[in-house]
TORGU-255441 format. One record per atom (N, C-alpha, C, O): z, y, x. Coordinates in pm, 1 decimal. Layout:
<fikes>
(fike (Z, Y, X))
...
</fikes>
This chain:
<fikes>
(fike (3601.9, -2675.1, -760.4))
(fike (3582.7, -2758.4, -876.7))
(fike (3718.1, -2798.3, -931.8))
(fike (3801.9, -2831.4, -847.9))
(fike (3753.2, -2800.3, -1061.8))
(fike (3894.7, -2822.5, -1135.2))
(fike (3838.1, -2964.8, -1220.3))
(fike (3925.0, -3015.3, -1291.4))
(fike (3737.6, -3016.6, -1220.7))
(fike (3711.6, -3135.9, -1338.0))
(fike (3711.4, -3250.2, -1216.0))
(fike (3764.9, -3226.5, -1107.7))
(fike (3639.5, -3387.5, -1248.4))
(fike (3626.8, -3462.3, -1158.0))
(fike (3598.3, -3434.1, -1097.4))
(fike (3529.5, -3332.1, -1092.8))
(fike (3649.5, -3547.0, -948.4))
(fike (3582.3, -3493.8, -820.4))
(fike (3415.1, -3557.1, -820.2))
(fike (3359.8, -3656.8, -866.8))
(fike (3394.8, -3498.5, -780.9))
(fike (3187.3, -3525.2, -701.3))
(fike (3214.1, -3661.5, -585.2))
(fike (3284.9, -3665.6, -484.6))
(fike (3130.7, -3759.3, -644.4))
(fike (3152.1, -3840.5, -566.9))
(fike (2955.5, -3893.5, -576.8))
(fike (2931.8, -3988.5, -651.4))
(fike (2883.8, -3855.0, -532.5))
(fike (2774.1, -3843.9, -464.4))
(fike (2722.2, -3998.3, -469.2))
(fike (2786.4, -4074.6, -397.0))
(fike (2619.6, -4052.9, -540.9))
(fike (2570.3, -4186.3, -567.5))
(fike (2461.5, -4209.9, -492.6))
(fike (2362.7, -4259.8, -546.5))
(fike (2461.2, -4175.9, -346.9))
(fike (2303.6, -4172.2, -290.8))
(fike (2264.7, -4280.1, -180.5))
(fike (2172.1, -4255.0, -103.3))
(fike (2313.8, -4363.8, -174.9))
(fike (2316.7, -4498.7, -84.1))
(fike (2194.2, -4573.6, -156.4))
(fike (2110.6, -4576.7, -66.1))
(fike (2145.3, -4626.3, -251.2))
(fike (2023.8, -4637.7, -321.2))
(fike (1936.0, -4550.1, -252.8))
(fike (1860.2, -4565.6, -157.0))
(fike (1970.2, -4437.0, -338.6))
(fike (1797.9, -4371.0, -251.6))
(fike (1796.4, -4371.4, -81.1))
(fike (1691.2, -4422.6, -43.0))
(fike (1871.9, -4334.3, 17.4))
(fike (1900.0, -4354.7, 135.8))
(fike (1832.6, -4502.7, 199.5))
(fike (1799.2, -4524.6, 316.0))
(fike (1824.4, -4609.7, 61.0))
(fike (1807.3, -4727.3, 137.2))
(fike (1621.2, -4725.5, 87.4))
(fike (1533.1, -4727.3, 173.3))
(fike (1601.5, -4723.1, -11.7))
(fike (1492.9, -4694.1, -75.6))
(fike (1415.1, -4583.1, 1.9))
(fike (1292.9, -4588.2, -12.0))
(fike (1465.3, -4482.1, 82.4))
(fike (1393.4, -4396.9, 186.7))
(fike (1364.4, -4505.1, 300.8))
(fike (1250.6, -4536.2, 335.7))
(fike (1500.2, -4566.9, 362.7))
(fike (1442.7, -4631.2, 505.7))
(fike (1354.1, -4746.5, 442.7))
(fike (1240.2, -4725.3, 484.1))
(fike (1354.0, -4860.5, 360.3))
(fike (1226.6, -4909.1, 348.4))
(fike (1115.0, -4875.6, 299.5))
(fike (1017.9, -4947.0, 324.4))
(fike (1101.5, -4769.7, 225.2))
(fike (996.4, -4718.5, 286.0))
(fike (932.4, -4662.0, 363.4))
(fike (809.8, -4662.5, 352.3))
(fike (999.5, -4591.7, 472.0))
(fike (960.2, -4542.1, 632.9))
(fike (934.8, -4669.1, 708.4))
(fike (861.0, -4675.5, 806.8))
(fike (1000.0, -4769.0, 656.5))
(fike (955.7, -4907.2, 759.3))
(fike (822.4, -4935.5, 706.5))
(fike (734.1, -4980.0, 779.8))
(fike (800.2, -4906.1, 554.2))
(fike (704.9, -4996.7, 534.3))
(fike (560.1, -4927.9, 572.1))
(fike (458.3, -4983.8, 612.8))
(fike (583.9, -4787.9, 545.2))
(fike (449.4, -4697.4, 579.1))
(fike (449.2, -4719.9, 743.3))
(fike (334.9, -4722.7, 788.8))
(fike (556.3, -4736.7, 842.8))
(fike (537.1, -4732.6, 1006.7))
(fike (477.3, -4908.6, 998.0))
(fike (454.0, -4974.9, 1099.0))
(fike (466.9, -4941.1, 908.4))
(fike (394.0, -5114.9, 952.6))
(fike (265.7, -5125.0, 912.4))
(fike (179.0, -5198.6, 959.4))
(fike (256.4, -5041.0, 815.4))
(fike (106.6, -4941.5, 753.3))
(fike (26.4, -4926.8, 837.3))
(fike (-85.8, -4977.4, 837.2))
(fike (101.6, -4810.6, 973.2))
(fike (36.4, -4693.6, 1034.4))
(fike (115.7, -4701.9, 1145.9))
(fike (207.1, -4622.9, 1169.4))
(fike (70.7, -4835.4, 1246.8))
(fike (155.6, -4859.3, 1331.1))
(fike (96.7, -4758.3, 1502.3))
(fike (134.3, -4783.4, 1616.8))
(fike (6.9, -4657.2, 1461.4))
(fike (-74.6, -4584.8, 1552.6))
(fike (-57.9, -4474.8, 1471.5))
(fike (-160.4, -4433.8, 1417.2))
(fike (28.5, -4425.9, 1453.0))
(fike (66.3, -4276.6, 1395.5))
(fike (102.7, -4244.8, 1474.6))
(fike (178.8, -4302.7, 1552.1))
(fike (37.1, -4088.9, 1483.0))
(fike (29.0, -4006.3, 1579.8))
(fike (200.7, -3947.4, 1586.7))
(fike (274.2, -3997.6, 1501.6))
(fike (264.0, -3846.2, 1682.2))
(fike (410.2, -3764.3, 1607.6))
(fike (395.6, -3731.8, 1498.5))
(fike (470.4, -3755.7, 1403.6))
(fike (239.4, -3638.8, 1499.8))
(fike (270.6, -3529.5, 1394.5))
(fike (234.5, -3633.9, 1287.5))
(fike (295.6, -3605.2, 1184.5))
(fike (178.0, -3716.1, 1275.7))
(fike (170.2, -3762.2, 1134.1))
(fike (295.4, -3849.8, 1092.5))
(fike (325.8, -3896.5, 982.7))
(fike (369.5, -3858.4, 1238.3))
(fike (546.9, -3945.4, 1189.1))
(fike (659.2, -3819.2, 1086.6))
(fike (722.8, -3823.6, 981.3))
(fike (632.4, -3720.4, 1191.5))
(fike (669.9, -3624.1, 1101.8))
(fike (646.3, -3538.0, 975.9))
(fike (727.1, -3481.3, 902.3))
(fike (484.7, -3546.2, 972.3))
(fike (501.0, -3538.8, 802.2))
(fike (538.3, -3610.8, 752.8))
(fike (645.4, -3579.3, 700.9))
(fike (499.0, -3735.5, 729.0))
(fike (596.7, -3804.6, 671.7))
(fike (760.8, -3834.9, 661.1))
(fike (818.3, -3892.1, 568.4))
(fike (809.3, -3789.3, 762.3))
(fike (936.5, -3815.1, 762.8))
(fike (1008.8, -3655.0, 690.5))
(fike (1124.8, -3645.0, 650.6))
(fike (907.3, -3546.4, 689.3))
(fike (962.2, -3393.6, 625.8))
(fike (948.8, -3452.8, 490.9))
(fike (1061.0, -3445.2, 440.9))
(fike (823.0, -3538.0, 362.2))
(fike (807.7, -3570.0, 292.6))
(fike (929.2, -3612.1, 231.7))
(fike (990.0, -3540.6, 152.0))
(fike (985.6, -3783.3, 283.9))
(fike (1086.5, -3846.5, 203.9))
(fike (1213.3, -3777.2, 235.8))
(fike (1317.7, -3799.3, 174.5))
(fike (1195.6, -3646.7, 386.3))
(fike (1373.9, -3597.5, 372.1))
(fike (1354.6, -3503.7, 254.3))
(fike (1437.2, -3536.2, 169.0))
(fike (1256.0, -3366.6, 198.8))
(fike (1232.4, -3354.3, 88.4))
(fike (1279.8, -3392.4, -14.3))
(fike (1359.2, -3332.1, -86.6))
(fike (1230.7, -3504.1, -29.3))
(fike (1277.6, -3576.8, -166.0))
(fike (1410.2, -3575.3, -185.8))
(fike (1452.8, -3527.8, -291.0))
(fike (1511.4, -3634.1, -74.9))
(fike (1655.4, -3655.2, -52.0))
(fike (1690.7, -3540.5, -63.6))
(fike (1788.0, -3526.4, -137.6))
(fike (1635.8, -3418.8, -3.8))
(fike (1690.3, -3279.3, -25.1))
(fike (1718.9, -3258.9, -150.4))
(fike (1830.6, -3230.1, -193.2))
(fike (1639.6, -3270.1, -201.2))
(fike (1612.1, -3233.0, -395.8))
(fike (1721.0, -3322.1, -510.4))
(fike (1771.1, -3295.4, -619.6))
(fike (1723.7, -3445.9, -411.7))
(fike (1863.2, -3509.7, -518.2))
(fike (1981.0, -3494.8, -488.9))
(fike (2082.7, -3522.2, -552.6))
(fike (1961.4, -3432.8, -351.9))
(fike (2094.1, -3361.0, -299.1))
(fike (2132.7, -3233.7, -388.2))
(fike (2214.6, -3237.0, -480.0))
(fike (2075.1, -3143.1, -354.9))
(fike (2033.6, -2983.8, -420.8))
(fike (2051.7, -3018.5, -589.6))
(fike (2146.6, -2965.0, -646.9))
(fike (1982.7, -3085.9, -648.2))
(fike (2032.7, -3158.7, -842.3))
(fike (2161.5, -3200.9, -847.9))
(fike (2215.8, -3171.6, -954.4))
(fike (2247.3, -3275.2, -749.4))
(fike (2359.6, -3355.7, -728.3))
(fike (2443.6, -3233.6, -753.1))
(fike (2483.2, -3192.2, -862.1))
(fike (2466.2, -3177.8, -622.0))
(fike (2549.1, -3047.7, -571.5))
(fike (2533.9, -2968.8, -711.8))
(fike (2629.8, -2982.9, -787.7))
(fike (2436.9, -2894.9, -753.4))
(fike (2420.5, -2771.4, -850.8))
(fike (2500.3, -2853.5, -974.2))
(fike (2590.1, -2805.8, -1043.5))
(fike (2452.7, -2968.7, -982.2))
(fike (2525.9, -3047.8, -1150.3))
(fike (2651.4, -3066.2, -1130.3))
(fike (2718.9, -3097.1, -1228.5))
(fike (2717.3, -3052.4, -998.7))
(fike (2851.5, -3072.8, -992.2))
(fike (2990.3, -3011.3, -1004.9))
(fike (3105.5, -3054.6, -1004.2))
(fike (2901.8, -2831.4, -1022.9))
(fike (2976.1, -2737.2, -1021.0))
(fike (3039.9, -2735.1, -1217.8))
(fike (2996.5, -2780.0, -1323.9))
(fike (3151.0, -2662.0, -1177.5))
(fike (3243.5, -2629.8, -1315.4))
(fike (3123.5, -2552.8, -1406.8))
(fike (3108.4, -2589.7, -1523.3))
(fike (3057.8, -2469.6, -1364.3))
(fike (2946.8, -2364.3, -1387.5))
(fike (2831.4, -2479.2, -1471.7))
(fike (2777.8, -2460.6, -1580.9))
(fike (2819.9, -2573.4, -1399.5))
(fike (2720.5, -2660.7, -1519.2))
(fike (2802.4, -2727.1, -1622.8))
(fike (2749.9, -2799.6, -1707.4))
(fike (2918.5, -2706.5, -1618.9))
(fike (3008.1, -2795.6, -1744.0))
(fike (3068.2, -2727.1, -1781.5))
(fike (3185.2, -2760.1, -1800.9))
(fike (3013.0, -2553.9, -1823.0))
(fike (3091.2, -2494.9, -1880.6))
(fike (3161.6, -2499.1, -2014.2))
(fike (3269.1, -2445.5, -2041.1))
(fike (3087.8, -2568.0, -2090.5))
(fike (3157.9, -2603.3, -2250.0))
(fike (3303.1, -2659.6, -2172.5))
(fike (3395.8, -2592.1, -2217.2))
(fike (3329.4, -2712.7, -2119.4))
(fike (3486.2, -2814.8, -2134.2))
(fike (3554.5, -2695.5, -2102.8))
(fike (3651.0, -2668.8, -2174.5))
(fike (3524.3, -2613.9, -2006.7))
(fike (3613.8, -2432.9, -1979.4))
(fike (3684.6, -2381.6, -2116.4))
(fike (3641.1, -2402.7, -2229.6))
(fike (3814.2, -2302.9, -2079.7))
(fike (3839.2, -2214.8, -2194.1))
(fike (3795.5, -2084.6, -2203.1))
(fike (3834.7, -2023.3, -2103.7))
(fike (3733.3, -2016.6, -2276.2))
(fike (3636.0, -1925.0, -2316.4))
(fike (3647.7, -1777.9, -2173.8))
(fike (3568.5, -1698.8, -2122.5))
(fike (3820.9, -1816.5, -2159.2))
(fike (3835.9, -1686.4, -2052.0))
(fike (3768.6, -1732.2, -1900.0))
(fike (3732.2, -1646.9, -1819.0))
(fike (3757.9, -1877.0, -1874.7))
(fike (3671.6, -1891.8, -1712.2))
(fike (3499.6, -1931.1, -1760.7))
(fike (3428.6, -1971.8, -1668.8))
(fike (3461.8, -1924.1, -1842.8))
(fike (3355.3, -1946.8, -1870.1))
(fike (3251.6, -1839.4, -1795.0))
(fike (3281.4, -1750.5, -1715.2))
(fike (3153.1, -1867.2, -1833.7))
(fike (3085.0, -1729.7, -1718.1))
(fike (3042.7, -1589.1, -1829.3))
(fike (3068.7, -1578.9, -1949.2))
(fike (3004.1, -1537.4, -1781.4))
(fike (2993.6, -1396.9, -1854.4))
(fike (2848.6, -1360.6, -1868.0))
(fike (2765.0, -1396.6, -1785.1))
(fike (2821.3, -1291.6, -1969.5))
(fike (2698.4, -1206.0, -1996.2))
(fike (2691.8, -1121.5, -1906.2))
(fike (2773.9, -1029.8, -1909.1))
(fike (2603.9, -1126.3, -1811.5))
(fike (2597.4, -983.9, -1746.8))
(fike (2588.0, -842.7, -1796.9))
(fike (2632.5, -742.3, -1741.2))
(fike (2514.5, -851.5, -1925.2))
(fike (2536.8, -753.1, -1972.9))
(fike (2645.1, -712.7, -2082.3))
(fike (2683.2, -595.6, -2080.8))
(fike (2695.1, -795.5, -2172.1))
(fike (2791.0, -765.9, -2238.0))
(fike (2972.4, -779.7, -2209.1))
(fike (3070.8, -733.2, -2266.8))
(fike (2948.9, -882.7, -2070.4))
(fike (3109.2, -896.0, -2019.4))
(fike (3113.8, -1010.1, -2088.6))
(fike (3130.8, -1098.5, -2004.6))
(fike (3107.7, -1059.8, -2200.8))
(fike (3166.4, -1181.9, -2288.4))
(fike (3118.8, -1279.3, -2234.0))
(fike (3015.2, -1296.1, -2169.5))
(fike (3253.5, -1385.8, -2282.1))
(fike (3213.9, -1511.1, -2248.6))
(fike (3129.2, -1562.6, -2272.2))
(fike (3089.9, -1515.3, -2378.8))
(fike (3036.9, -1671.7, -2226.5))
(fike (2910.2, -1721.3, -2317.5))
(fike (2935.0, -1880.0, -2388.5))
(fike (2986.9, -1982.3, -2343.8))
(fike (2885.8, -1853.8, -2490.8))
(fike (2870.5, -1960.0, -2626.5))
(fike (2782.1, -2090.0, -2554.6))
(fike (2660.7, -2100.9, -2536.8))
(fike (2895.8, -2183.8, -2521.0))
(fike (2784.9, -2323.0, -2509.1))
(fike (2704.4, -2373.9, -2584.3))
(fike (2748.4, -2426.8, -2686.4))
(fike (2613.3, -2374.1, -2567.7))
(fike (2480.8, -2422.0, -2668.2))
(fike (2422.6, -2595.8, -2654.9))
(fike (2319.7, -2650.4, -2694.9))
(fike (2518.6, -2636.2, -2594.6))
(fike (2485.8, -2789.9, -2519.5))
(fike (2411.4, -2790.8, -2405.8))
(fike (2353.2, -2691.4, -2362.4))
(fike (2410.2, -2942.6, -2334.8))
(fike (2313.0, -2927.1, -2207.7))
(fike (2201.4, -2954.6, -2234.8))
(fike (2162.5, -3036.6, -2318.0))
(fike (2118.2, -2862.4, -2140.5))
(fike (1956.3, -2862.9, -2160.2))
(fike (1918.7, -2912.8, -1999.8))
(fike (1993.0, -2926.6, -1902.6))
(fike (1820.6, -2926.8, -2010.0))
(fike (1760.3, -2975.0, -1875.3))
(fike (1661.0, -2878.8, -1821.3))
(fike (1554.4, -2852.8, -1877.2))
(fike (1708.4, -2819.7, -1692.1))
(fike (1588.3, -2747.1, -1659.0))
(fike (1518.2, -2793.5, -1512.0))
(fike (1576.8, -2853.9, -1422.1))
(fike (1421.6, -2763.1, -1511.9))
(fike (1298.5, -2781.2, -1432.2))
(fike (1280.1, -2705.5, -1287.5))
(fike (1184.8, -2627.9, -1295.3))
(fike (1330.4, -2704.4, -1182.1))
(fike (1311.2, -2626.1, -1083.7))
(fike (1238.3, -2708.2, -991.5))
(fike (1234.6, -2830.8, -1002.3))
(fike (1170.3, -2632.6, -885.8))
(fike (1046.0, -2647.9, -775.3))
(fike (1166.0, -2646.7, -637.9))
(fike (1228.3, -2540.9, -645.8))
(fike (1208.4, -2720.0, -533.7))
(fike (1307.7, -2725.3, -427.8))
(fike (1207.8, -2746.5, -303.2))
(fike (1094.3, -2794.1, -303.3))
(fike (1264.9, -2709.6, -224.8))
(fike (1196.4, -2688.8, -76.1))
(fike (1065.2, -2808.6, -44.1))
(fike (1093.6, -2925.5, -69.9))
(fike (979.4, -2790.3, -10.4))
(fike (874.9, -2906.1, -4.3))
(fike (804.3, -2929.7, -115.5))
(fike (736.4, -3031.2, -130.7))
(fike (812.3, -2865.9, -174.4))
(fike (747.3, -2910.0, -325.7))
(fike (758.4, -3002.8, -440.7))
(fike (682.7, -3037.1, -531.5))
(fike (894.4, -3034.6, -400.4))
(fike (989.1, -3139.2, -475.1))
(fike (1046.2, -3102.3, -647.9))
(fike (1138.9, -3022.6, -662.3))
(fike (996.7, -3152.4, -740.2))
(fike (1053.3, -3133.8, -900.0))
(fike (1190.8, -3113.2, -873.2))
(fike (1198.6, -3160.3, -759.8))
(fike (1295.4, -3077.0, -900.5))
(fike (1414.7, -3112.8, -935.5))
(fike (1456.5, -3081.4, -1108.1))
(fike (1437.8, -2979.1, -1174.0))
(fike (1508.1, -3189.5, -1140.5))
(fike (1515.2, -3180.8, -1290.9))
(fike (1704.8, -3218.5, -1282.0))
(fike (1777.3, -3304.4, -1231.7))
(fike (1719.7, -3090.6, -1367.3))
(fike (1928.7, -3098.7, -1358.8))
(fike (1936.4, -3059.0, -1544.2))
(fike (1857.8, -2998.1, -1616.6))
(fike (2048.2, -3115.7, -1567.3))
(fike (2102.1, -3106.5, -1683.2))
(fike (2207.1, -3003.0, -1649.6))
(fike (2281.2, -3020.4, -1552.9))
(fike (2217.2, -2876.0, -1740.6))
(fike (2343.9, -2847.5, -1731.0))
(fike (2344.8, -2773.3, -1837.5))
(fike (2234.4, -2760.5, -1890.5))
(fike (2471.0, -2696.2, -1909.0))
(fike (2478.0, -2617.3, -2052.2))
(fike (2437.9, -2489.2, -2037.6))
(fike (2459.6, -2402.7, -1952.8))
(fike (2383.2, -2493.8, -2124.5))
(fike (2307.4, -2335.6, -2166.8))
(fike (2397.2, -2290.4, -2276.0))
(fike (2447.2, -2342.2, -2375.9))
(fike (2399.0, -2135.5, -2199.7))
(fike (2499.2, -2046.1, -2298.3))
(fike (2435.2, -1923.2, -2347.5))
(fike (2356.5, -1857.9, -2278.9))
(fike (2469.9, -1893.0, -2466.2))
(fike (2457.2, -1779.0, -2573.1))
(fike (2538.7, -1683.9, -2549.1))
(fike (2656.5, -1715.3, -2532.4))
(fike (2499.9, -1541.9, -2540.5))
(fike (2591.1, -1474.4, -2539.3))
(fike (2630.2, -1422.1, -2657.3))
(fike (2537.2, -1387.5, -2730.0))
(fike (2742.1, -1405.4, -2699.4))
(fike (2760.0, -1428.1, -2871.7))
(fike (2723.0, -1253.9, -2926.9))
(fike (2721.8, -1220.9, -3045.5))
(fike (2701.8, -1182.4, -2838.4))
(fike (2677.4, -1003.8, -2933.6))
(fike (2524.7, -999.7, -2886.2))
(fike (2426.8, -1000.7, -2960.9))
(fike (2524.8, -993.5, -2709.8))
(fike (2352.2, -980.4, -2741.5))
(fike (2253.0, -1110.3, -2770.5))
(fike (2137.1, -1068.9, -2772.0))
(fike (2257.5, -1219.7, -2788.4))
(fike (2212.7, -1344.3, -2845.1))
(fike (2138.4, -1398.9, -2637.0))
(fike (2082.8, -1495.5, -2584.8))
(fike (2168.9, -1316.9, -2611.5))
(fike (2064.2, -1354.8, -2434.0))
(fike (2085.0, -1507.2, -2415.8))
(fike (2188.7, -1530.5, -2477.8))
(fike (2044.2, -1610.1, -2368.1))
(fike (2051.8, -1731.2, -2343.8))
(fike (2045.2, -1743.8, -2195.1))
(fike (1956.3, -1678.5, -2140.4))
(fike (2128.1, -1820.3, -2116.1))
(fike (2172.1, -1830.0, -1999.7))
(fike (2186.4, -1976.1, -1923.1))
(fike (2226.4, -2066.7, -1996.2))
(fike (2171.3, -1995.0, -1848.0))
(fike (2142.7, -2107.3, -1736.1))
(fike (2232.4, -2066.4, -1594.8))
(fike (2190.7, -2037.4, -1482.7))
(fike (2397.2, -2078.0, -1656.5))
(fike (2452.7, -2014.6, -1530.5))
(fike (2448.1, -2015.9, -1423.1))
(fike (2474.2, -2127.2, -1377.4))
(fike (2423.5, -1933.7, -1343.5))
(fike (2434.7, -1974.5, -1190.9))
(fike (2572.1, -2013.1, -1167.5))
(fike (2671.6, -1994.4, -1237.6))
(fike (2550.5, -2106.2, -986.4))
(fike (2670.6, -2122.5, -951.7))
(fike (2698.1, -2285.2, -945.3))
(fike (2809.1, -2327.9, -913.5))
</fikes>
């Protein structure tokens, strides 16, 4: 990464996970393992997914507009740099069945018009 550093805001949700594991174990104070552990695969899930949105939004690759046209990412098919089109928000499904919703810029490729969601 060459822009700011990633400095990870997840002490909120972390705390917002353990009270609620306290509050469902005061719930369901005769939970079986396996039902400690679904639940506990559930809210790590969740944490996975704002982890996985965090990490992916943090890369140079989602902020490609601020790049100069030569590190920007490329058309796979045409080689050229791609045309920032602003950030869009897209919608992905993460381990457990978790939404993850990330902002990052969508690029044009300026000869074949292809629209792109860089990886990376």
């Amino acid at each position: 990464m060459t822009g700011k550093e990633f400095e990870p805001q997840w002490g909120t949700l972390f705390t917002e996970i353990q009270e609620e594991m306290r509050l469902w174990r005061r719930e369901h104070p005769k939970a079986t393992m396996r039902e400690i552990e679904l639940m506990t695969e559930q809210v790590r899930a969740r944490l996975a997914a704002r982890m996985v949105a965090d990490v992916a939004t943090a890369s140079d690759t989602a902020r490609f507009r601020e790049q100069p046209p030569e590190a920007r990412p490329r058309c796979p098919e045409c080689q050229l740099p791609l045309e920032a089109r602003g950030a869009k928000e897209r919608r992905l499904r993460a381990h457990g069945a978790q939404n993850v919703t990330m902002a990052r810029d969508y690029g044009v490729c300026p000869r074949c018009w292809q629209g792109f969601f860089p990886s990376g």
